[in-house]
C-alpha positions in Angstrom: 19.1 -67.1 22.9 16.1 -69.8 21.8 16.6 -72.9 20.4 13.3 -71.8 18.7 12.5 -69.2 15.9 10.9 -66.1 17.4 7.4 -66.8 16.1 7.4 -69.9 18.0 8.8 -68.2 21.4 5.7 -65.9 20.1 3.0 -68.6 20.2 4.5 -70.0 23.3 4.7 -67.2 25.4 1.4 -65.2 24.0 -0.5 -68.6 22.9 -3.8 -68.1 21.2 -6.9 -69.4 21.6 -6.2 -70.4 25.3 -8.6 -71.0 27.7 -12.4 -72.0 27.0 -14.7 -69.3 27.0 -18.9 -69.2 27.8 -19.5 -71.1 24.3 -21.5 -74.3 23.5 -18.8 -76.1 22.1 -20.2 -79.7 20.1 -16.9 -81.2 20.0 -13.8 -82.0 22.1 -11.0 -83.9 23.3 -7.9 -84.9 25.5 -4.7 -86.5 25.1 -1.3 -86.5 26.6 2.1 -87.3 25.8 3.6 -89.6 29.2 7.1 -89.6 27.7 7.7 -85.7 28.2 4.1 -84.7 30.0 2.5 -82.7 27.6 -1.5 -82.6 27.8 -4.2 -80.8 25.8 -7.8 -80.7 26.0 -9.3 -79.0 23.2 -12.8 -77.8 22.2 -14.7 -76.9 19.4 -17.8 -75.6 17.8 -18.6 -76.8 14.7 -21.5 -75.1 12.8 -22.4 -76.4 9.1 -19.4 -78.5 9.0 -17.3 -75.4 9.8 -15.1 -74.9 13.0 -15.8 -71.5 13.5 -14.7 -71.4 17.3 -11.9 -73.5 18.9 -10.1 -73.7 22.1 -7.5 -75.5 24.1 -6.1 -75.8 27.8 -3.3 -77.5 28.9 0.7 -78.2 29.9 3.3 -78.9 27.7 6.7 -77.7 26.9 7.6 -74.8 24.3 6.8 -76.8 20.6 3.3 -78.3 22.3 2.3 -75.0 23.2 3.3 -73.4 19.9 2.0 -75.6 18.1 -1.5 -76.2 19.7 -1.5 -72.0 19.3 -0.2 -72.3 15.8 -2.5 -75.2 14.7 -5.7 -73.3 16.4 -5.2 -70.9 14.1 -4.3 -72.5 11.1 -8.3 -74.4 11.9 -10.5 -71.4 12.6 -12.8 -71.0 9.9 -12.1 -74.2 8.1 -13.8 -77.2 7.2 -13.8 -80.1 9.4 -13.2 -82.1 6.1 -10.0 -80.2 5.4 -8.8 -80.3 8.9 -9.2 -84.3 9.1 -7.0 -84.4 6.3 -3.9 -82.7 7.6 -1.1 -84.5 8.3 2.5 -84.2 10.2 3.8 -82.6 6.9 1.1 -79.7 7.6 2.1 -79.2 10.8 5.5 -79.0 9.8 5.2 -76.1 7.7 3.1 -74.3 9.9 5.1 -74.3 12.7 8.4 -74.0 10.2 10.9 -75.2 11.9 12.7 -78.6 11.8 11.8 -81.1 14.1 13.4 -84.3 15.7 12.3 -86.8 16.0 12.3 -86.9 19.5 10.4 -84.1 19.6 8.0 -84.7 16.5 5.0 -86.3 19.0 5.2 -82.6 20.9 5.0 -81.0 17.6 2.3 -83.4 16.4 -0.2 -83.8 19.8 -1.9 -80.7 19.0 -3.2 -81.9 15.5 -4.0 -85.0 16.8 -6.6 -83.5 19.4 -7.9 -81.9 17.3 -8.5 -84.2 15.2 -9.7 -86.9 17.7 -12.1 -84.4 18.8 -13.7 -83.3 15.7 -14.5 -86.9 15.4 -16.3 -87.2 18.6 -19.5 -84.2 19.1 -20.5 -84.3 22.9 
């Protein structure tokens, strides 16, 4: 038995959008979380303001993983606007599930690159 829902033991064993494909992507990033090891990079094409293709790589535990999946998702198709404007309370109820806040900053890295690297094109 998981300590996790089954569509989080979902997006962590079948995550989506993994791996970067043979795209020009115009955006991107990489953070990591030292207290527990979690990294992402994560890439992006945005086209009219639009991400209409994103992608991530990396190590993390279960909630990173599900959550970079879930939040990947959640962003396809949407505007970069909109996406800049999410918060932790976003992420929340995407990944519906309550967090500690231990574990919040595992919940919450995904976001965050994604964020940082709509704000940075290559």
């Amino acid at each position: 038995m998981s300590a996790y829902p089954d569509h989080l033991m979902d997006h962590y064993r079948h995550p989506r959008n993994f791996t970067f494909h043979a795209v020009t992507y115009t955006h991107s990033s990489e953070l990591d979380n030292p207290s527990c090891g979690d990294k992402i990079q994560v890439k992006a094409l945005v086209s009219d303001g639009v991400v209409t293709t994103i992608a991530w790589e990396g190590i993390g535990c279960a909630l990173s993983t599900a959550s970079a999946s879930i939040m990947t998702v959640a962003v396809t198709g949407t505007s970069v606007e909109s996406i800049l404007r999410l918060t932790k309370d976003d992420v929340l109820a995407h990944i519906d599930m309550e967090v500690t806040p231990v574990r919040l900053r595992c919940a919450l890295i995904p976001l965050e690159a994604i964020q940082e690297a709509l704000r940075k094109p290559i």
